[in-house]
Steps between C-alpha positions, in 0.01 A plus 500: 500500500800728605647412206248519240443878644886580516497387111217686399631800676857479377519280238568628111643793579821621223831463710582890467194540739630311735884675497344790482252383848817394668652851416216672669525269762882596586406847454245525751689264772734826517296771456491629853560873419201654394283293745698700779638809333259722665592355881853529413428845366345626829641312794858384369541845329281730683337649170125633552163292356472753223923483427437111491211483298664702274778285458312204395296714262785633318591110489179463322570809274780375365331138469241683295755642296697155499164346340488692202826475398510110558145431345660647211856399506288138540344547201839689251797313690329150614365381887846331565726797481218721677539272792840461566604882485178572735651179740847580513430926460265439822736286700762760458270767633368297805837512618543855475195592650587241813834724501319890450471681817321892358153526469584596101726243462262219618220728291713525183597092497155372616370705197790331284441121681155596393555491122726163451261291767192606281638448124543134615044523530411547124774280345419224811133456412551546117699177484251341734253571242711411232549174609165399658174428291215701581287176639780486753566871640284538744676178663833616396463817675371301793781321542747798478319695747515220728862545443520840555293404847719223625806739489343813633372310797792347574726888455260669741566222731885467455539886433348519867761331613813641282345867623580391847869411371543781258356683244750541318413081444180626348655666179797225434279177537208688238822573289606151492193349436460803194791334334421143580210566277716690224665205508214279454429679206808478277575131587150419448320705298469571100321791399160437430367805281290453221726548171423742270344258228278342812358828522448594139097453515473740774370821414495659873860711510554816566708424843391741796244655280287185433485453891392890569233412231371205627214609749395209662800414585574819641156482723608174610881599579331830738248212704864365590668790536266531804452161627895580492504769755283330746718201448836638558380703838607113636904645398482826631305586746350178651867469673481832628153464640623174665770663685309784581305242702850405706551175240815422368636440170550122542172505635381668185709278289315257652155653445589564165651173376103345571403654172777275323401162725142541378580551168780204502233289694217610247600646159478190293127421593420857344536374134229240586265762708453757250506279216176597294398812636554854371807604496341900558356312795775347672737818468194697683467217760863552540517921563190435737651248719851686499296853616361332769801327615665844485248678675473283755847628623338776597388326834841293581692549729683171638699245230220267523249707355760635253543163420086448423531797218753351355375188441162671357687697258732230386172338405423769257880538365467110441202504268602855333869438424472189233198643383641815404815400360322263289253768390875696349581207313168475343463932405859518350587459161797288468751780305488698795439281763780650694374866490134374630669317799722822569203697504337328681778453778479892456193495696668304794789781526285760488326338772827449662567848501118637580434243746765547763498881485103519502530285767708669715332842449205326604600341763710854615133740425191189571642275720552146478113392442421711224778392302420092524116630471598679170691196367131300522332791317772442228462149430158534454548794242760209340223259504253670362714637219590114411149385486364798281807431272489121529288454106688721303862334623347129428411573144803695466717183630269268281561694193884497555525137577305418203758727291840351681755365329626147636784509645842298370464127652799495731428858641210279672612133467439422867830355695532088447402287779696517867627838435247677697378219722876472588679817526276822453142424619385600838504217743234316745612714772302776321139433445 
């Protein structure tokens, strides 16, 4: 029974989706910084809320500049090269930021770390696409965001612990792991864009100006861009309301790292849950339960009841994540696949940048309550917007798929048997 499930959940997969799962993997095992840049902002280097927030805005303004330029550098130059100048670029300046002392030092680099972590986004999910049918995405994604999961619970539990050490531990581990993936990559990896002839039925070019035209993709990329700033509130100032209550950061990490248990303990039932249903109505299921997860912060106070949002918001991150990537895939045209997913990514730094400076200002002119309060009002505005939306994308998808060009057989030629069963799939321990 096990079994049969494990198959139909992993099986037939290509074998660049699972390098490419065990690079994210890596990744997020060492990405401890940005889950406690904030504390380390305020109580290791005495900076204010506002200075801090700033910080990991700018960090998000340079990752929205970082998208661009890698959705289309994905696209001109190719997904492999895009990576491994983002991996080894961003390694360089994780160290240097672990080193800066100045508040425009640490403000000049995070921008900088900003741009080479982000132009890894576009070119990342363009080669998932490229290699993974459509009938398969939404389990693809799945699978990769259980990835993502299993790492970031296990940094926010082990960056707890290497905070108590040194921060300084913080920066250097995420740096190794940053090139552990680069590595990944160029042993691993061929480049997986669509040659030029491949593309030669496709009449949707234009590059940046094809995505600016394409409205309902634009409506759907704002819905996110909001679900996006309730979401990332968990990064910023979640840890600063938690010690504001007299909780530590290991408690936090604690606190925190719950989101990636459920999702490791529950991601790979999603597929089956919202299997059938509308995909409009699953990403405004998804806002809804995430706004009141949020906005029940508003009343905790002690690390168990922290503990309780999280684990209703993580409910609504697991249905909306694979159902939104998946929803990218299926509104992009495949010459400028890259551009759509650097857009799109766009809408994440920009939310990066907006959301921890909003919620700071908030937080500095409301209070506490109205700021979690006002995250539930926005993920029902997200909601709604996906719902009213939710025709026009499906036809739009529909009409795309029908036109698609199949892609070459060994872009998608899944891996023979044993390989992933044996060295790259996720194990029992995992559910």
């Amino acid at each position: 029974m096990v079994r049969s499930w494990l198959r139909e959940t992993t099986g037939g997969l290509p074998r660049t989706f699972w390098y490419l799962w065990c690079g994210t993997l890596v990744n997020r095992l060492g990405g401890f910084v940005l889950i406690f840049l904030t504390v380390y902002l305020t109580k290791e280097r005495g900076f204010s809320d506002v200075q801090a927030g700033l910080v990991v805005g700018l960090w998000s303004a340079g990752g929205g500049v970082g998208t661009m330029v890698g959705g289309v550098l994905a696209d001109r130059w190719g997904r492999r090269p895009t990576l491994l100048l983002a991996h080894t670029g961003g390694a360089a300046m994780m160290v240097l930021l672990g080193f800066s002392r100045p508040f425009v030092m640490i403000a000049v680099v995070a921008f900088t770390l900003g741009m080479f972590a982000e132009a890894a986004r576009p070119a990342f999910a363009a080669m998932m696409v490229d290699v993974v049918p459509d009938r398969d995405r939404v389990r693809a994604f799945s699978l990769n965001y259980w990835a993502i999961n299993l790492g970031f619970a296990s940094a926010a539990i082990l960056g707890g612990f290497a905070a108590h050490l040194d921060y300084l531990l913080l920066f250097l581990i995420d740096a190794a792991a940053t090139l552990i993936t680069a590595a990944i990559v160029f042993i691993k990896i061929k480049e997986t864009r669509p040659t030029a002839g491949h593309l030669a039925a496709h009449a949707d070019r234009g590059g940046l100006r094809a995505v600016l035209r394409d409205r309902v993709f634009l409506v759907f990329t704002f819905a996110n861009l909001l679900a996006a700033m309730v979401f990332l509130q968990h990064i910023s100032m979640l840890p600063i309301a938690m010690t504001d209550d007299g909780l530590s950061s290991s408690t936090y990490g604690w606190v925190i790292a719950l989101n990636g248990v459920l999702i490791v303990l529950g991601q790979l039932f999603i597929p089956k849950l919202i299997a059938g249903h509308s995909r409009a109505r699953v990403l405004a299921v998804g806002t809804i339960v995430q706004g009141i997860g949020f906005g029940l912060t508003a009343v905790a106070g002690t690390a168990w009841l922290y503990a309780m949002t999280v684990l209703v918001w993580t409910l609504g991150e697991m249905v909306y994540s694979p159902s939104s990537a998946a929803t990218i895939a299926d509104l992009a045209p495949a010459s400028v696949r890259g551009r759509y997913q650097g857009f799109f990514a766009l809408s994440w730094s920009i939310a990066g940048f907006t959301a921890p400076v909003a919620g700071g200002f908030v937080r500095d002119l409301l209070g506490n309550s109205a700021l979690w309060i006002g995250c539930a009002l926005i993920g029902f505005l997200a909601a709604a917007i996906n719902l009213a939306a939710g025709p026009t994308r499906e036809r739009r998808a529909a009409a795309l798929a029908a036109a698609r060009v199949p892609a070459p057989r060994s872009a998608v030629e899944p891996a023979p048997p044993g390989v992933i069963s044996d060295t790259l799939a996720p194990t029992s321990s995992a559910s």
